[in-house]
N, CA, C and O of each residue as an XYZ file, in Angstrom:
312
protein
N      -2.139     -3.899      8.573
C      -1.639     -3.819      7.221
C      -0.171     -4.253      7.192
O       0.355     -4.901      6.287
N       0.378     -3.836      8.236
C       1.878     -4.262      8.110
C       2.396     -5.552      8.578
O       3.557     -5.923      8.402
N       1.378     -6.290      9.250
C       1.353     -7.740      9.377
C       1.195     -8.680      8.171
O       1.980     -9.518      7.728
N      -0.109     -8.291      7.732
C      -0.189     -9.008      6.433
C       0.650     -8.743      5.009
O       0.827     -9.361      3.959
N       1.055     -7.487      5.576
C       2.286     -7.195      4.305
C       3.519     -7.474      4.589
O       4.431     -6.931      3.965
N       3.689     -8.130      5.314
C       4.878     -8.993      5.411
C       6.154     -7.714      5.694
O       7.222     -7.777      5.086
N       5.832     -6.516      6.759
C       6.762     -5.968      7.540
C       7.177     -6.580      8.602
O       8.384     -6.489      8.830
N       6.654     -7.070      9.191
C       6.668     -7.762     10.892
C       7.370     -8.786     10.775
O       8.251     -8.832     11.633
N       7.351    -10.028      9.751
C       8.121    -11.134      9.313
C       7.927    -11.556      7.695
O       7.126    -10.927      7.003
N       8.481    -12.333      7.308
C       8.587    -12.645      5.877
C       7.025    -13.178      5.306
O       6.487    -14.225      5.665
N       6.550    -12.352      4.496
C       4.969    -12.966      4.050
C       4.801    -14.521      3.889
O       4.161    -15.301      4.594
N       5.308    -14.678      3.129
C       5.812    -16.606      3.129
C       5.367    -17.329      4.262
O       5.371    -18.539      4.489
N       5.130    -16.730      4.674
C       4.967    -17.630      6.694
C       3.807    -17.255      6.837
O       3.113    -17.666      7.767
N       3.496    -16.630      6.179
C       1.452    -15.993      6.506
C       0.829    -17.639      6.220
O       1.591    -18.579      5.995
N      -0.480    -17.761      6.269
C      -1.362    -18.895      6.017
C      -1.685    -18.626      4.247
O      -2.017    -17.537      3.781
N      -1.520    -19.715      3.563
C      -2.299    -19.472      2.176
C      -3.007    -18.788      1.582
O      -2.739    -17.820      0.870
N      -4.134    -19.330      1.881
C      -4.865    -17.954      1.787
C      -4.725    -16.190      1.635
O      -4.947    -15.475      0.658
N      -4.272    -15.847      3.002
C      -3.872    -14.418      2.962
C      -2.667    -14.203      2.005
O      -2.593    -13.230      1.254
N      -1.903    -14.999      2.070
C      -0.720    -14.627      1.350
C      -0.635    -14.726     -0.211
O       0.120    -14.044     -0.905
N      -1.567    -15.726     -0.693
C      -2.140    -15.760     -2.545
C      -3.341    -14.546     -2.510
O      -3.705    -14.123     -3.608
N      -3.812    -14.114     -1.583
C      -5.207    -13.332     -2.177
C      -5.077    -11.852     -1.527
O      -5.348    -10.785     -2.078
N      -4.580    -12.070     -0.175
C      -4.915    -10.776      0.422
C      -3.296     -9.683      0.193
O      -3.111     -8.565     -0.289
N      -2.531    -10.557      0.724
C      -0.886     -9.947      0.700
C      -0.581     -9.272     -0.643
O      -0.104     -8.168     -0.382
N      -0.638     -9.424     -1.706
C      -0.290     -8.491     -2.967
C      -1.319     -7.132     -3.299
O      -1.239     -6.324     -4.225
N      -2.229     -7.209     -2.259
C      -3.192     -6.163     -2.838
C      -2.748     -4.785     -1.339
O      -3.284     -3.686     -1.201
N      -1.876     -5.274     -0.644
C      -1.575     -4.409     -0.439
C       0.201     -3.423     -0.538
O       1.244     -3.847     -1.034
N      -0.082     -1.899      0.214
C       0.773     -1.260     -0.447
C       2.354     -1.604      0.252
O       3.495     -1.544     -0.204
N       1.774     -1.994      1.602
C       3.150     -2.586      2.434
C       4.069     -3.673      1.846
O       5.287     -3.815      1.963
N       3.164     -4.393      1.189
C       3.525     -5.560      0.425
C       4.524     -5.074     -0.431
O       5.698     -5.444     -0.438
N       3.787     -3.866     -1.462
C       4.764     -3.070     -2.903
C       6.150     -3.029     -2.242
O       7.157     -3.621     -2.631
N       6.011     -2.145     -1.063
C       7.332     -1.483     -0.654
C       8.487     -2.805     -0.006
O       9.703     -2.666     -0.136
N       8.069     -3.648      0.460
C       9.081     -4.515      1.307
C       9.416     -5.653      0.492
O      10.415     -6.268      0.865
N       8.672     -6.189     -0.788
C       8.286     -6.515     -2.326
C       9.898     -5.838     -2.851
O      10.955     -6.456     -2.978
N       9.695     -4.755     -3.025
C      10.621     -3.747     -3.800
C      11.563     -3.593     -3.557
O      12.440     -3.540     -4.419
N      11.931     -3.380     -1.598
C      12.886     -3.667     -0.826
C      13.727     -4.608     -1.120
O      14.898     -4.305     -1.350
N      13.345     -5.797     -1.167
C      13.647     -7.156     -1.206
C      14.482     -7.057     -2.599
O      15.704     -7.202     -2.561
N      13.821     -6.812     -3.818
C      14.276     -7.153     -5.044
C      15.524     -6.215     -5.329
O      16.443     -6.550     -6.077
N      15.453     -4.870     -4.578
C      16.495     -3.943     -4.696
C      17.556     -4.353     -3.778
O      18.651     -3.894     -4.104
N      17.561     -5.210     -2.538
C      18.734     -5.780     -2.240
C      19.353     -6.977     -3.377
O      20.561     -7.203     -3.445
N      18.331     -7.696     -4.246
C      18.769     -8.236     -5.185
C      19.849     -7.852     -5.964
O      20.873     -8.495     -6.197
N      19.487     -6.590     -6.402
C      19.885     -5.980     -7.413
C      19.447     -5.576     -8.608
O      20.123     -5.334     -9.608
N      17.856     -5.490     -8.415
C      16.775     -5.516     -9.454
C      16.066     -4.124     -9.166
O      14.995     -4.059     -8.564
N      16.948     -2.698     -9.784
C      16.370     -1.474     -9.302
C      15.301     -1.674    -10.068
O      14.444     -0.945     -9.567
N      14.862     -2.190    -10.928
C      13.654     -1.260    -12.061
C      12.470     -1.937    -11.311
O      11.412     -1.371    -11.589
N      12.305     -3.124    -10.321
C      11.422     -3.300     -9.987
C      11.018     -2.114     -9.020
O       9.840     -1.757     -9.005
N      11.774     -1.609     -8.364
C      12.055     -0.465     -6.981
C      10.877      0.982     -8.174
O       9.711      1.241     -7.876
N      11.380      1.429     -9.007
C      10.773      2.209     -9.801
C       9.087      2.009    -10.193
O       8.371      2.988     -9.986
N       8.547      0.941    -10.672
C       7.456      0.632    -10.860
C       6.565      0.770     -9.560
O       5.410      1.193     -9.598
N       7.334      0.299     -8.192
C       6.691      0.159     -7.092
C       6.649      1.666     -6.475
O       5.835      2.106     -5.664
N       7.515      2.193     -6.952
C       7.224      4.004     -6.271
C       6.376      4.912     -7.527
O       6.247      6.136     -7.483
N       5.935      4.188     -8.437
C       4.504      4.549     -9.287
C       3.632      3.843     -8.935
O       2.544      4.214     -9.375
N       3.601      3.099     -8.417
C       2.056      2.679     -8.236
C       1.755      3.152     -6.418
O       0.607      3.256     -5.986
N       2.588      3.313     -5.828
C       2.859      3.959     -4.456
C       2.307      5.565     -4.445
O       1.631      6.006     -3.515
N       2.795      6.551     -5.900
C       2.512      7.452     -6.293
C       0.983      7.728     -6.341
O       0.355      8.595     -5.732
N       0.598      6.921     -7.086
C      -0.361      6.856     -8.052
C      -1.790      6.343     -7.122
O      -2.966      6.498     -7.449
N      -1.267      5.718     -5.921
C      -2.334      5.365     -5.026
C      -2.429      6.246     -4.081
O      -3.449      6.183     -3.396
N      -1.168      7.577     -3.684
C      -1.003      8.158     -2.468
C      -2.223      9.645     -3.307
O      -2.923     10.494     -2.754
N      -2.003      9.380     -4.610
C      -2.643     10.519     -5.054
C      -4.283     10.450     -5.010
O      -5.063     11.240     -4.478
N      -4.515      9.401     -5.649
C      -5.839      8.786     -5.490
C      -6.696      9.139     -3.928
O      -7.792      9.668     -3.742
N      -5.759      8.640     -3.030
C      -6.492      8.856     -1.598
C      -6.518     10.204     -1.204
O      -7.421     10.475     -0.412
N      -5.546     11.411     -1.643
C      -5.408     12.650     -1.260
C      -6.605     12.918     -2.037
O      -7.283     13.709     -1.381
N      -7.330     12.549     -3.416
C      -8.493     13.150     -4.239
C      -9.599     12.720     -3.342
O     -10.533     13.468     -3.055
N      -9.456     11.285     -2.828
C     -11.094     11.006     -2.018
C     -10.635     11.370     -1.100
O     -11.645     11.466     -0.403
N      -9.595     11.771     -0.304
C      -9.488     12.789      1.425
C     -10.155     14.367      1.044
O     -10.851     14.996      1.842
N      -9.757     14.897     -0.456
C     -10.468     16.384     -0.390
C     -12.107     16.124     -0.608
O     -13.029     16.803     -0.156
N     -12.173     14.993     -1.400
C     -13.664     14.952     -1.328
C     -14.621     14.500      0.030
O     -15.619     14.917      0.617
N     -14.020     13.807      0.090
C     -14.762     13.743      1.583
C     -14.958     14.851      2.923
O     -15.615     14.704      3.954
N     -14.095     16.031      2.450
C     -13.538     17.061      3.478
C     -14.411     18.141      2.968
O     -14.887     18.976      3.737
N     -14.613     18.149      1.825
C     -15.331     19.299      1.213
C     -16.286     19.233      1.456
O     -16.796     20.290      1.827
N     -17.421     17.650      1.412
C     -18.739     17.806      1.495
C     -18.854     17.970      3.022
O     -19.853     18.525      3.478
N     -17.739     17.449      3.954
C     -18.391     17.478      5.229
C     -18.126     19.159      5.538
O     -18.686     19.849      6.389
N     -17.271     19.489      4.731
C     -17.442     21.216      5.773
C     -18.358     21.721      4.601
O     -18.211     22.943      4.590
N     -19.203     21.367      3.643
C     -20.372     21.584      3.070
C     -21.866     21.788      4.154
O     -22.707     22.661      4.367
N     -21.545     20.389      4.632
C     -22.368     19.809      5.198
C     -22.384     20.622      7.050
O     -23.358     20.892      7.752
N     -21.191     20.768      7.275
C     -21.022     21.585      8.365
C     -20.606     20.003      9.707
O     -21.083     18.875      9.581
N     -19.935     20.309     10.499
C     -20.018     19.463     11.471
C     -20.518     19.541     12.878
O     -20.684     20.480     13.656
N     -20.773     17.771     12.979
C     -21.958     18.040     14.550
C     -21.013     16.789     15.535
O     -20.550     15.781     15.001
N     -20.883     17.044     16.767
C     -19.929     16.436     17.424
C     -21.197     15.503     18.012
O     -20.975     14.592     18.810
């Protein structure tokens, strides 16, 4: 994830492909995206990107309890 989100080196340098289709859909992307524009000098982009950062960290904590509930529903087998 942090390859294709352009932590490791500048996304720009990825192959086409990944970088028009795959690179914006992720969250590494938002943050180093946001990074970037806030060394600009462009806070309000920095803001939008720690709501949708929010808003996805919450999402996965709802399908982490669901998934946790049915399995200790379900009971576990090693």
């Amino acid at each position: 994830m942090g390859f294709a989100g352009g932590c490791m080196f500048p996304a720009r340098q990825l192959p086409p492909f990944i970088r028009d289709h795959l690179t914006p859909l992720l969250p590494s992307y938002w943050f180093v995206d946001a990074a970037h524009s806030l060394q600009d000098g462009n806070a309000v982009a920095w803001g939008f990107v720690a709501l949708k950062l929010i808003a996805l960290s919450a999402a996965l904590i709802v399908v982490a309890v669901l998934i946790f509930q049915n399995r200790f529903k379900k009971g576990f087998r090693v």
